[in-house]
PyMOL commands that place a pseudoatom at each C-alpha (Angstrom):
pseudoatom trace, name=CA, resn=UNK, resi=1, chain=A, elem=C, hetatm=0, pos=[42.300, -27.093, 7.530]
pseudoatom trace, name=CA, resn=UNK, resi=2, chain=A, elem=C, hetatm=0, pos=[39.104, -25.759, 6.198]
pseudoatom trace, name=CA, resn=UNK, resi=3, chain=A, elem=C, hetatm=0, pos=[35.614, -27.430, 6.577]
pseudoatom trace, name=CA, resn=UNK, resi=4, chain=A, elem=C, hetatm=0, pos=[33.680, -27.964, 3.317]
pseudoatom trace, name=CA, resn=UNK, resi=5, chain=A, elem=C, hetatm=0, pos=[30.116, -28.095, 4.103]
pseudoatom trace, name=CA, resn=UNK, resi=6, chain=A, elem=C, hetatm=0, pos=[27.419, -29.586, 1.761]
pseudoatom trace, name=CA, resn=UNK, resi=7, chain=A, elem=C, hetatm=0, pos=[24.654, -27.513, 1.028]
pseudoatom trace, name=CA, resn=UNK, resi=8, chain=A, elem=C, hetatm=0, pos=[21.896, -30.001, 2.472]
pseudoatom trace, name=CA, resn=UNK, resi=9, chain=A, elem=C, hetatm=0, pos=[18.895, -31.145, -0.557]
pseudoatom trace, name=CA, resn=UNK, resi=10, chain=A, elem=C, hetatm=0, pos=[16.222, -28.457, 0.579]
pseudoatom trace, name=CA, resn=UNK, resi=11, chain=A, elem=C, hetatm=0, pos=[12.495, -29.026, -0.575]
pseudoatom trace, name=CA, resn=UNK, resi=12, chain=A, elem=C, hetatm=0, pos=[9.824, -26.240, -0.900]
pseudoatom trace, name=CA, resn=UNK, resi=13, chain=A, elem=C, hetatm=0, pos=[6.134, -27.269, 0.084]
pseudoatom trace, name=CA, resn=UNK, resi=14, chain=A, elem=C, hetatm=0, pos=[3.768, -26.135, -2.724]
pseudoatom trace, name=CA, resn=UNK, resi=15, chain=A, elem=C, hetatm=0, pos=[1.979, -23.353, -0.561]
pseudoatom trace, name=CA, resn=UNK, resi=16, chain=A, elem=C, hetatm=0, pos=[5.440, -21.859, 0.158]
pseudoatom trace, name=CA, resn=UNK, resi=17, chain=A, elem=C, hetatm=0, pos=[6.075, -22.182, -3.732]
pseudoatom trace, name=CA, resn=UNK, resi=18, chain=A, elem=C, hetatm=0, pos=[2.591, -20.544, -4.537]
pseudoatom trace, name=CA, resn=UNK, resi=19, chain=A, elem=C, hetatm=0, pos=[3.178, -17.780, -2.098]
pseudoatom trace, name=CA, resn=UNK, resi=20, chain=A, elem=C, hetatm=0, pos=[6.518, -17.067, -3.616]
pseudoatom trace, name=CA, resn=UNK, resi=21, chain=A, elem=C, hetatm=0, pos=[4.948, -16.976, -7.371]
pseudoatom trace, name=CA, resn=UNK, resi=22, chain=A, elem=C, hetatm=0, pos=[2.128, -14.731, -5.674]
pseudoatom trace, name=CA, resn=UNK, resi=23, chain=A, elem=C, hetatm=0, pos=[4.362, -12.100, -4.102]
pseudoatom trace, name=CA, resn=UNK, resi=24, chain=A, elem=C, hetatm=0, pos=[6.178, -12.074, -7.469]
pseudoatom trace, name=CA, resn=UNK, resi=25, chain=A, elem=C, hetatm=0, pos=[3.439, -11.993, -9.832]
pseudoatom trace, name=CA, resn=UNK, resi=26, chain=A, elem=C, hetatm=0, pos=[2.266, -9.195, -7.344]
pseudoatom trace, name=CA, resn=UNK, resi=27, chain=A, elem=C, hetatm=0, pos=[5.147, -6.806, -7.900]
pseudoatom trace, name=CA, resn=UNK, resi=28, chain=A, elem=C, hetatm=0, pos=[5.725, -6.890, -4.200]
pseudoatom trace, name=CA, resn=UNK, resi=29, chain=A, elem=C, hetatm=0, pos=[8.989, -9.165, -4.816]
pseudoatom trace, name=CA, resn=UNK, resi=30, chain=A, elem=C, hetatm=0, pos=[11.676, -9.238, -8.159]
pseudoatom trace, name=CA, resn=UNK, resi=31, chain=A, elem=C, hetatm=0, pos=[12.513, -12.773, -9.197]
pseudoatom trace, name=CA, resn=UNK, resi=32, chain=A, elem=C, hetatm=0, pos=[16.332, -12.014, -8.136]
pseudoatom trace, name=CA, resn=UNK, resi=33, chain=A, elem=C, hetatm=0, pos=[14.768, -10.745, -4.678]
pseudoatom trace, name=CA, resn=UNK, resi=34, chain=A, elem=C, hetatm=0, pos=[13.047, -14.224, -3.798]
pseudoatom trace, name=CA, resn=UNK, resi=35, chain=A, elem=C, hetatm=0, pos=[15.950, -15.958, -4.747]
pseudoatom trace, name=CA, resn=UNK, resi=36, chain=A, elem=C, hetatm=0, pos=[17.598, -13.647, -2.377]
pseudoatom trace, name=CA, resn=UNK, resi=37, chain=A, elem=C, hetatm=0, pos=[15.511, -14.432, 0.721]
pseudoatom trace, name=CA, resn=UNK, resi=38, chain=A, elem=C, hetatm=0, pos=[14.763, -17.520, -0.001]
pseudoatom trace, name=CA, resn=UNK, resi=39, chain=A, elem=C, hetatm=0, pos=[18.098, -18.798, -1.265]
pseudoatom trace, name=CA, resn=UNK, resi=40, chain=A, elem=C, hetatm=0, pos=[17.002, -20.857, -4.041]
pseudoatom trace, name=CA, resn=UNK, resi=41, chain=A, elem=C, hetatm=0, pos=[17.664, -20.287, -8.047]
pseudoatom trace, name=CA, resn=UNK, resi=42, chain=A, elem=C, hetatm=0, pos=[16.183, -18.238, -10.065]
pseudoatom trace, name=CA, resn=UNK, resi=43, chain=A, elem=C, hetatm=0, pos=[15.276, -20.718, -12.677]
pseudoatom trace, name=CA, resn=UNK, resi=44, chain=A, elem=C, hetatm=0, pos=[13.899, -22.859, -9.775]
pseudoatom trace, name=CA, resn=UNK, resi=45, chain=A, elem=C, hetatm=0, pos=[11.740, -20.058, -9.102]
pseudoatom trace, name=CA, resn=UNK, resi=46, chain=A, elem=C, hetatm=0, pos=[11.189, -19.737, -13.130]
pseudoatom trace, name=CA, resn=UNK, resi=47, chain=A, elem=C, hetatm=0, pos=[9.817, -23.019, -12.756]
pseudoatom trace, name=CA, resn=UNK, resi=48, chain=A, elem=C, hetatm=0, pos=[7.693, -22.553, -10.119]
pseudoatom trace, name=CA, resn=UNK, resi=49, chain=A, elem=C, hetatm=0, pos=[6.222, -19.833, -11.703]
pseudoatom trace, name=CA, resn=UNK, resi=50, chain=A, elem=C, hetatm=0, pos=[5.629, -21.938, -14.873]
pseudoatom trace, name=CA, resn=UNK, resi=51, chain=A, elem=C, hetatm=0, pos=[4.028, -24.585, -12.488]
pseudoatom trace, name=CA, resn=UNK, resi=52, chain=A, elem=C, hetatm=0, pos=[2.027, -22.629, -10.273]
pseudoatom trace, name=CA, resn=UNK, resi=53, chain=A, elem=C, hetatm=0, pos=[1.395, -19.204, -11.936]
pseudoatom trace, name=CA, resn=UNK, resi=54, chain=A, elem=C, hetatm=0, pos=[-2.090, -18.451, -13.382]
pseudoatom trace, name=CA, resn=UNK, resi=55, chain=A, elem=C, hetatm=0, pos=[-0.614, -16.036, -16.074]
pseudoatom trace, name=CA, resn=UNK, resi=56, chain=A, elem=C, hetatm=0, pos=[2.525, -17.106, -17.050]
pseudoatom trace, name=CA, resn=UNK, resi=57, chain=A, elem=C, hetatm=0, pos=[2.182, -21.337, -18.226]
pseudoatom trace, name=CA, resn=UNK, resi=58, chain=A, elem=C, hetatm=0, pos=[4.724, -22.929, -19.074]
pseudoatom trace, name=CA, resn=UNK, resi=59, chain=A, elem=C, hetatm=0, pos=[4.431, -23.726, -23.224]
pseudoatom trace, name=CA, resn=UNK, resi=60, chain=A, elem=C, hetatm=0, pos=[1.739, -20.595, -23.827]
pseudoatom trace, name=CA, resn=UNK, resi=61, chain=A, elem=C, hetatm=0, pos=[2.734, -19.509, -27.391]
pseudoatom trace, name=CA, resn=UNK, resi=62, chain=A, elem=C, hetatm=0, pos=[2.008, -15.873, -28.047]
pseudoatom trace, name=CA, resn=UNK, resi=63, chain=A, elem=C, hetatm=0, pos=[1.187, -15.490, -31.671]
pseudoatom trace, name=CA, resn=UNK, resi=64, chain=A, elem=C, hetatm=0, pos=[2.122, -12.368, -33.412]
pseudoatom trace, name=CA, resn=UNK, resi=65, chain=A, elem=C, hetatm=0, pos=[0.072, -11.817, -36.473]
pseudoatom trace, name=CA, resn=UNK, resi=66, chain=A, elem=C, hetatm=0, pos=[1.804, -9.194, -39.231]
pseudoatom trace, name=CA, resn=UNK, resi=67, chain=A, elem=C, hetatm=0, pos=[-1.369, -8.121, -40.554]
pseudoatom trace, name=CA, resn=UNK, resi=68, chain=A, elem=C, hetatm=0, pos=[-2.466, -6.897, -37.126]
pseudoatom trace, name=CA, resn=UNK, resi=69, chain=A, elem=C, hetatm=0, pos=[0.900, -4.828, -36.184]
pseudoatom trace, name=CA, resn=UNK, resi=70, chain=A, elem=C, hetatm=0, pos=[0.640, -3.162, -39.338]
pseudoatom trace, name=CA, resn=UNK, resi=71, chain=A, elem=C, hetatm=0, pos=[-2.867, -2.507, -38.367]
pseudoatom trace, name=CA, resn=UNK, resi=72, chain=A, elem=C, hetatm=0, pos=[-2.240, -1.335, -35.309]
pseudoatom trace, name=CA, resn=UNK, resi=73, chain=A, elem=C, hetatm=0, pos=[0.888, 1.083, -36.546]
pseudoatom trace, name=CA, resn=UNK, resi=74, chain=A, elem=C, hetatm=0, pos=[-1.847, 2.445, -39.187]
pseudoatom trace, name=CA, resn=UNK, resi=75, chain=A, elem=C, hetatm=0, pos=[-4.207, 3.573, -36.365]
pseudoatom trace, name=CA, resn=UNK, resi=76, chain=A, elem=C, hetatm=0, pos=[-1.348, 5.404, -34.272]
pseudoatom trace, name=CA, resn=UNK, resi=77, chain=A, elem=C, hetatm=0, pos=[-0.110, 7.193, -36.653]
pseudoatom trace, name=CA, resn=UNK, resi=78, chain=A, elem=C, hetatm=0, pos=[-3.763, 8.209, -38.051]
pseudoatom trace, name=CA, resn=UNK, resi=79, chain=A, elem=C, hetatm=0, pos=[-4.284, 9.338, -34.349]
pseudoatom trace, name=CA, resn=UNK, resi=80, chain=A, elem=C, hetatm=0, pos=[-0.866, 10.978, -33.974]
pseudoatom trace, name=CA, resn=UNK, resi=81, chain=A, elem=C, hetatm=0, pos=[-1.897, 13.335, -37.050]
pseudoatom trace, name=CA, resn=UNK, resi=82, chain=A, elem=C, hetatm=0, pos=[-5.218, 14.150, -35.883]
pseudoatom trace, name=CA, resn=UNK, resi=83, chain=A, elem=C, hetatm=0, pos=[-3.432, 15.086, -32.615]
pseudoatom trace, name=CA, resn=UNK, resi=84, chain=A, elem=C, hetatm=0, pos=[-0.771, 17.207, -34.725]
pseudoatom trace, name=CA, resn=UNK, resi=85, chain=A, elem=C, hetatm=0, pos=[-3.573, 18.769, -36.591]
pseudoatom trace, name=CA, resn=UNK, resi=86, chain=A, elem=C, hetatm=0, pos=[-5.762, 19.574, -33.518]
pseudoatom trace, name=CA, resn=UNK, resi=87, chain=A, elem=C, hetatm=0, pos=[-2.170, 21.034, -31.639]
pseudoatom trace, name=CA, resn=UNK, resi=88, chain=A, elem=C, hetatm=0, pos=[-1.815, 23.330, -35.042]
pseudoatom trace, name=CA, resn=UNK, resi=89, chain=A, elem=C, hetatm=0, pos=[-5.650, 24.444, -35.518]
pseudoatom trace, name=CA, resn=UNK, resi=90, chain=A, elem=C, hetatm=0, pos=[-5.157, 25.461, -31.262]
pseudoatom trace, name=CA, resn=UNK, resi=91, chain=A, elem=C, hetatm=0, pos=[-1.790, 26.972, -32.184]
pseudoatom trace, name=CA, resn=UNK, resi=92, chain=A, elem=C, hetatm=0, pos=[-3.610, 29.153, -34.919]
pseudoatom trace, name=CA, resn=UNK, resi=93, chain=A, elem=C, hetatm=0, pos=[-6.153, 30.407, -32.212]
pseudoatom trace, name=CA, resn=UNK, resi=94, chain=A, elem=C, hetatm=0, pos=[-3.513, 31.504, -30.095]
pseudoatom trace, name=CA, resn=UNK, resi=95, chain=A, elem=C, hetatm=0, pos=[-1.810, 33.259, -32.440]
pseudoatom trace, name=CA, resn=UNK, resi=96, chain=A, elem=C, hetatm=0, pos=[-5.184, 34.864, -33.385]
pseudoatom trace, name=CA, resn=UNK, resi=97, chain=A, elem=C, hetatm=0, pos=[-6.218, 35.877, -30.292]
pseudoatom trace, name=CA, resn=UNK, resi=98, chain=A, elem=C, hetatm=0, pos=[-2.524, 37.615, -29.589]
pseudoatom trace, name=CA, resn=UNK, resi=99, chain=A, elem=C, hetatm=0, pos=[-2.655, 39.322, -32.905]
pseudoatom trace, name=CA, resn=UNK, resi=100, chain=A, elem=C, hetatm=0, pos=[-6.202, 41.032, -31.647]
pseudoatom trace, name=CA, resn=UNK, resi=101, chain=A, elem=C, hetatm=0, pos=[-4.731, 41.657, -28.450]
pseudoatom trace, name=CA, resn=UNK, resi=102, chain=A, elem=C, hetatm=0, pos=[-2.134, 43.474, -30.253]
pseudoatom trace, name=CA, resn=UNK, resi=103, chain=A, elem=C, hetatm=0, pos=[-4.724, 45.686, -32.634]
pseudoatom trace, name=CA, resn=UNK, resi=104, chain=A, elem=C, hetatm=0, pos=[-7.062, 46.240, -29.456]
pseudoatom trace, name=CA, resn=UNK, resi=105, chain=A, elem=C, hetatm=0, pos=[-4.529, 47.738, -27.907]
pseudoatom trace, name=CA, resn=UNK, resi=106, chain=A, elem=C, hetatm=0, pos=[-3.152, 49.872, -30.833]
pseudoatom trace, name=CA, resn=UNK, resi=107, chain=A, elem=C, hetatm=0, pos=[-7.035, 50.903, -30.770]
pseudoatom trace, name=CA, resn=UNK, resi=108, chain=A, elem=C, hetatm=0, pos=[-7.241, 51.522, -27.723]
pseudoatom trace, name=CA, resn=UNK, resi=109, chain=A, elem=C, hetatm=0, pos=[-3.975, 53.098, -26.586]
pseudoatom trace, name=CA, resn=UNK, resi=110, chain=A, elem=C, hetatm=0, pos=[-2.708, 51.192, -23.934]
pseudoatom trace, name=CA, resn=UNK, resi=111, chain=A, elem=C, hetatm=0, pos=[-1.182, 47.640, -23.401]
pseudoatom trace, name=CA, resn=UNK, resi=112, chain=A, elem=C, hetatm=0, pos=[-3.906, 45.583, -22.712]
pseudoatom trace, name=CA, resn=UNK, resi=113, chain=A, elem=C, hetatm=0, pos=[-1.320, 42.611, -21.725]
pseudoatom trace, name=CA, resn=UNK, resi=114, chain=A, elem=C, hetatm=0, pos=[0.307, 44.492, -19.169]
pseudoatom trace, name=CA, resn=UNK, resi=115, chain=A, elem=C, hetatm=0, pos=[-3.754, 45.915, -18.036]
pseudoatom trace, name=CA, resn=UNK, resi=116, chain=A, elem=C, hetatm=0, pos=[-5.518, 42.682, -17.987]
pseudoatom trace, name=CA, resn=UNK, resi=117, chain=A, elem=C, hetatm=0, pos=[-2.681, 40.300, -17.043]
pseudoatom trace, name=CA, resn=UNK, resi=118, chain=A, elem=C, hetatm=0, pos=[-2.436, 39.549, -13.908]
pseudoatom trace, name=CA, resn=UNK, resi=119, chain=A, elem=C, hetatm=0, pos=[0.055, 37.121, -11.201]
pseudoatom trace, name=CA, resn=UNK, resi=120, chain=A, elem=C, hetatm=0, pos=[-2.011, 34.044, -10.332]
pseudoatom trace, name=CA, resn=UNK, resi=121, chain=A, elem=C, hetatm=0, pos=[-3.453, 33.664, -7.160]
pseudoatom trace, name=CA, resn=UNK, resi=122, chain=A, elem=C, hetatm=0, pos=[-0.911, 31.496, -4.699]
pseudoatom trace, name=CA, resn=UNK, resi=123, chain=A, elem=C, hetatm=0, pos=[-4.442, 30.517, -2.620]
pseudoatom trace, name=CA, resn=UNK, resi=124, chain=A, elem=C, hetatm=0, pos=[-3.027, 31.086, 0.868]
pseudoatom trace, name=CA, resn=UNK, resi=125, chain=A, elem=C, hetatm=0, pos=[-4.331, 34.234, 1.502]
pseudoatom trace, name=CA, resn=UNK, resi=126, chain=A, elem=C, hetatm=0, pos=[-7.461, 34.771, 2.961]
pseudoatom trace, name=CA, resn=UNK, resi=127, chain=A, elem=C, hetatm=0, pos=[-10.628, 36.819, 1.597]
pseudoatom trace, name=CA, resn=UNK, resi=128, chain=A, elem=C, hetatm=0, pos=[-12.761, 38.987, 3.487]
pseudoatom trace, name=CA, resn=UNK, resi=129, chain=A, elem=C, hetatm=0, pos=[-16.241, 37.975, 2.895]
pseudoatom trace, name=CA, resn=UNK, resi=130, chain=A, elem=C, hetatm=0, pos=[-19.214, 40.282, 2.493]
pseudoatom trace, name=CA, resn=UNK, resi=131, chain=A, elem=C, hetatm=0, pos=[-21.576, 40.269, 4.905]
pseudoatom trace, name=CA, resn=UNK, resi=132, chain=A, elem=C, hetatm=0, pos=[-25.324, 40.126, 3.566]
pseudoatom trace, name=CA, resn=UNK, resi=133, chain=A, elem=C, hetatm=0, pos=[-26.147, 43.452, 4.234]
pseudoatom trace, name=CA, resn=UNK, resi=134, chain=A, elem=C, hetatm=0, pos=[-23.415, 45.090, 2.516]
for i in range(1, 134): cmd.bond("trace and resi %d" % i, "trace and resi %d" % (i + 1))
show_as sticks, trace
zoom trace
């Protein structure tokens, strides 16, 4: 015959409950984690964080005006095509500067890619330096 045990009425002292809100509010615990350790709901801890929390009060309304999203929506995409523009005016340069990298070395007779581009440096070797009399 099994024994049915009732879970016993449990109360929370309001510096435990304000340390739990802090450690979630934090980041440093989820809201399923505390109710994990500390085996209580998490709409009990909801609550507490309605009660306690300096951020999150219980009944703040959050008012969404239309006229400012569309705002808002007109400046990012004013600043997404300046930044399309400014990729496109660098892309032109590049595309310059190859193109006279090309005709210099027509000019000149040799592949100036192959002459002037070198493997970048790893840094871990070391360099001999000069003494002052050399």
């Amino acid at each position: 015959m099994s024994k049915k045990y009732l879970r016993q009425r449990r109360t929370f002292s309001p510096t435990l409950r304000k340390e739990v809100v802090r450690l979630v509010e934090s980041g440093k615990l989820s809201i399923a984690a505390a109710s994990r350790e500390y085996q209580v709901s998490m709409t009990t801890i909801y609550r507490w964080i309605h009660r306690y929390s300096t951020y999150n009060k219980k009944g703040a309304v959050l008012v969404v005006d239309k006229d400012s999203q569309t705002e808002k929506l007109k400046q990012m995409q004013q600043k997404i095509a300046e930044l399309e523009q400014a990729v496109g005016h660098k892309q032109m340069q590049i595309d310059y500067y190859k193109k006279f990298i090309d005709l210099a070395s027509d000019e000149v007779g040799e592949d100036l890619k192959k002459k002037y581009d070198s493997a970048a440096s790893s840094g871990s070797s070391t360099t001999k330096k000069k003494s002052p009399g050399q």
